[in-house]
C-alpha positions, -999 to +999 in steps of 0.1 A: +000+000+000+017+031-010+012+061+024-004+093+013+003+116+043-012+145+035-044+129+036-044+114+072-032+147+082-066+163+067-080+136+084-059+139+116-067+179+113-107+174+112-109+152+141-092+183+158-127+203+154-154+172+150-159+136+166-167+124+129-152+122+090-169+118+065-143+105+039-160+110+004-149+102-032-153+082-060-153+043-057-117+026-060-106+061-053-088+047-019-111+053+011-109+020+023-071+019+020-069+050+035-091+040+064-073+011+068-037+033+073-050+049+102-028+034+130-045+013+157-080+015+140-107-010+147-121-012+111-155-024+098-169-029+064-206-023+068-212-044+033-208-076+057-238-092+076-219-095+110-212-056+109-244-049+108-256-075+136-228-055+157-239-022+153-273-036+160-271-018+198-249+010+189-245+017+225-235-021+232-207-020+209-192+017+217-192+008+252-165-020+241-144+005+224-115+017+244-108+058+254-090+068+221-095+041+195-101+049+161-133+031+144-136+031+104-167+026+092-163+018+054-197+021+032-215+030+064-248+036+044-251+000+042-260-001+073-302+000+081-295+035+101-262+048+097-272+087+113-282+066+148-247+048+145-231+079+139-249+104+165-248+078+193-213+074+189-207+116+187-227+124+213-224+098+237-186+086+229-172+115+225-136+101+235-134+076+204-125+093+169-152+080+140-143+076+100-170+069+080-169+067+041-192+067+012-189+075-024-213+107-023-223+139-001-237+124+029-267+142+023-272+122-007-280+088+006-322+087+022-309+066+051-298+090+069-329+107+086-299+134+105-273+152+082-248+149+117-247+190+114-220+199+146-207+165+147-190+154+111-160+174+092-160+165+051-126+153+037-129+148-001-104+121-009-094+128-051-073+107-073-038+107-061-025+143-066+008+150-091+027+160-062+016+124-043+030+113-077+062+131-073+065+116-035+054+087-025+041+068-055+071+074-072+056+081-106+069+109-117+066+102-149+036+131-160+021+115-192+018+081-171-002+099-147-023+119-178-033+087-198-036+063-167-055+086-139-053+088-107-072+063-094-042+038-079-054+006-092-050+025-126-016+047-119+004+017-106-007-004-136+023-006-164-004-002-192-035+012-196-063-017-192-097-005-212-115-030-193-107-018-157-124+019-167-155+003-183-163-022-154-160+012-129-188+029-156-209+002-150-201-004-113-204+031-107-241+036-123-249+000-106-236+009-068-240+047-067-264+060-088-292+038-092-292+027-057-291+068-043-310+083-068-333+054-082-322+067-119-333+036-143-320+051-173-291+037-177-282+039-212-290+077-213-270+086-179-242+071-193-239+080-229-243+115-209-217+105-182-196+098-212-202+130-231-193+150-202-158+132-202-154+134-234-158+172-233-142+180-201-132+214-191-158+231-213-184+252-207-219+231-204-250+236-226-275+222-212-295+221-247-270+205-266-261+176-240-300+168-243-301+167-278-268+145-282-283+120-255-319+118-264-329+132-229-353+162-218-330+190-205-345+187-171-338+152-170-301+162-180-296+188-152-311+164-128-286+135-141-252+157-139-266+175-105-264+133-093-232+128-110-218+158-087-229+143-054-212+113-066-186+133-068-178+122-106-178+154-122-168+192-110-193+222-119-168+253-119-192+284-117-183+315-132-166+340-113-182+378-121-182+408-097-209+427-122-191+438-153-217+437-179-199+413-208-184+391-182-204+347-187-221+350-154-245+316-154-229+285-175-200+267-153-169+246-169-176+210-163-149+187-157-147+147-152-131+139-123-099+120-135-081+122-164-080+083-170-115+082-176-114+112-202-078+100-220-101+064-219-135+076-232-117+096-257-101+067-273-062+078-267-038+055-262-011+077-256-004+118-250+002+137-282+018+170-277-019+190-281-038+165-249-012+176-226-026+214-217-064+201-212-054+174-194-029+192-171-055+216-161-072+191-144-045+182-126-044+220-112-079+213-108-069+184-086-047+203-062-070+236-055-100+210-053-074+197-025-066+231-004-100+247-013-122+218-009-140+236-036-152+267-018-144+299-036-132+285-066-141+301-098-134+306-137-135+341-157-144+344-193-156+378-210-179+380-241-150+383-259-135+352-247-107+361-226-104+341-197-088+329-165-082+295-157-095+292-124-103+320-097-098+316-062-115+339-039-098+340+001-106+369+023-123+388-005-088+386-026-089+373-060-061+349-069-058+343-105-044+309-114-032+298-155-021+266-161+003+262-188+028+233-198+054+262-205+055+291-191+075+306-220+041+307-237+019+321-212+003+352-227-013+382-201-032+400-223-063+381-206-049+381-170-040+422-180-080+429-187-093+410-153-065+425-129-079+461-144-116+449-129-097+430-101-066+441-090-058+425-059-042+391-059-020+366-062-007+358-105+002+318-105+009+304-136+013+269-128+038+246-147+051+210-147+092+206-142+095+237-119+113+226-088+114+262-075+087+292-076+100+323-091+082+357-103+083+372-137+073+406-148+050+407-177+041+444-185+028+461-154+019+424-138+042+404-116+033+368-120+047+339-100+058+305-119+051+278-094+046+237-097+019+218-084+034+210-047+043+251-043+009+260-051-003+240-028+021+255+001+013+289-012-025+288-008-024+268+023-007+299+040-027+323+021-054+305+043-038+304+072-032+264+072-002+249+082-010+211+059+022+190+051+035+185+018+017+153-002+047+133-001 
């Protein structure tokens, strides 16, 4: 099992402010593995039978639980009630630490009659970030990473295997969405699910995804609004502080690894023009990490200039490009939104560059920095002290 640090520190870090994580992400993502790191922890997998005959009396088996230990719950809404587990053990244990995990927004699953508001802190566990690839999975190797995903099944796999990606499609519509959200159309949520990988990173029309998958545009809202509590797709909303030619409504979707888009797209290796797509979502990836998604933004004017992503702290707006070479970044859009927005941090974020430096372009100072340095970076812009993903 390969250790990914910074995660149990997010996790470490929540149980600091809440009796109970909820560990969400995708399936085969690595909860379970995760969970399964976490040192002296009594761990359950509520798919079996005799987990669920022991949690039967909640307050039966906590009482057996030493002062301190760690319990995992693992697909806790297999369990018949999963809040009572849950509340019993945070408001009457209070002095043993609870991880639960699922594959969605706890919200999304009917079992649970209490959302746990006060008791639970939400870590989002992603594909294995490009700095975790530069650490501890020793895979540095950035198209590897690009064509196979992130999933680790997938990254630590020599070659890319068609069949692993199309058994998750079917796994995921089988285990997640028709069993939360009763959706029996299965042909039309995935030839949408597909669609939405195949044009990641664009800007959605709602209109157009109905007519390509022979599916009433309500229907299609409803199905990628299921496919975001599953957490396999990212709605990035527009950023606009009320300049009248600024795209105020329709977000940038993106698929949530880039395996699955490299894989619906038919590519069997990286040419030269997938690279710049595809490492935006890796970006994507790491201010998903810091940000857990709050505050994060695109721009785009009517003329089509745009930011990458936006990232708003403290009513500051950070601007963040991400380019494969920084030789050919050009600021003529970053030079029209720092005239509406003029404070903030530049990043233009880059593979290969092992140390941040600032460049002057014009009347802008923008900082070069990697993946792992714009992650430091933001975490002290917020005020975190997180360790490096190594």
């Amino acid at each position: 099992m390969k250790a990914r640090p910074y995660w149990l520190s997010r996790i470490e870090q929540a149980w600091r402010n809440r009796p109970i994580v909820w560990l969400q992400g995708v399936r085969r993502v690595g909860k379970t593995t995760l969970t399964q790191m976490l040192p002296d922890a009594v761990y359950l997998n509520c798919d079996l039978p005799s987990t669920s005959r022991r949690l039967e009396d909640p307050e039966l088996f906590f009482r057996s639980v030493r002062q301190g230990t760690t319990v995992a719950l693992d697909e806790v809404h297999r369990l018949a009630d999963p809040s009572r587990v849950l509340k019993v053990a945070a408001d009457a244990f209070r002095h043993i630490r609870i991880i639960a995990t699922g594959s969605s927004t706890l919200a999304a699953t009917g079992k649970f009659r209490d959302s746990l508001t006060g008791r639970k802190t939400v870590v989002h566990l992603l594909p294995v970030l490009w700095p975790e690839c530069e650490g501890s999975f020793e895979s540095p190797d950035l198209d590897h990473r690009l064509l196979q995903g992130g999933l680790p099944e997938s990254l630590l796999a020599l070659r890319k295997d068609d069949e692993f990606f199309a058994e998750w499609l079917d796994s995921f519509y089988a285990r997640d969405i028709q069993e939360l959200f009763g959706i029996r159309q299965r042909t039309g949520f995935l030839n949408l699910l597909r669609l939405i990988l195949r044009q990641s990173g664009g800007l959605v029309d709602y209109s157009a995804l109905a007519r390509e998958c022979d599916l009433s545009r309500p229907t299609v809202k409803a199905h990628l609004e299921a496919m975001s509590i599953a957490c396999a797709l990212r709605a990035v909303p527009a950023f606009h502080g009320g300049g009248r030619r600024e795209i105020v409504r329709r977000p940038r979707v993106y698929g949530f690894d880039t395996g699955f888009v490299s894989f619906v797209r038919g590519w069997r290796s990286i040419r030269d023009d997938d690279r710049g797509i595809l490492w935006e979502h890796l970006v994507l990836d790491v201010l998903c990490a810091v940000s857990q998604g709050h505050a994060l933004r695109y721009w785009r004017d009517k003329s089509g200039r745009e930011i990458d992503f936006v990232l708003v702290l403290d009513q500051t707006v950070h601007a963040v490009e991400c380019k494969m070479n920084p030789d050919r970044f050009d600021p003529r859009s970053l030079r029209v939104f720092r005239q509406a927005y003029p404070n903030g941090h530049n990043y233009v974020v880059c593979p290969g560059v092992e140390s941040p430096y600032d460049r002057r372009c014009g009347d802008l100072i923008v900082r070069v920095v990697g993946c792992r340095d714009l992650m430091s970076e933001i975490e002290n812009l917020r005020g975190n002290n997180a360790p490096s993903p190594m």
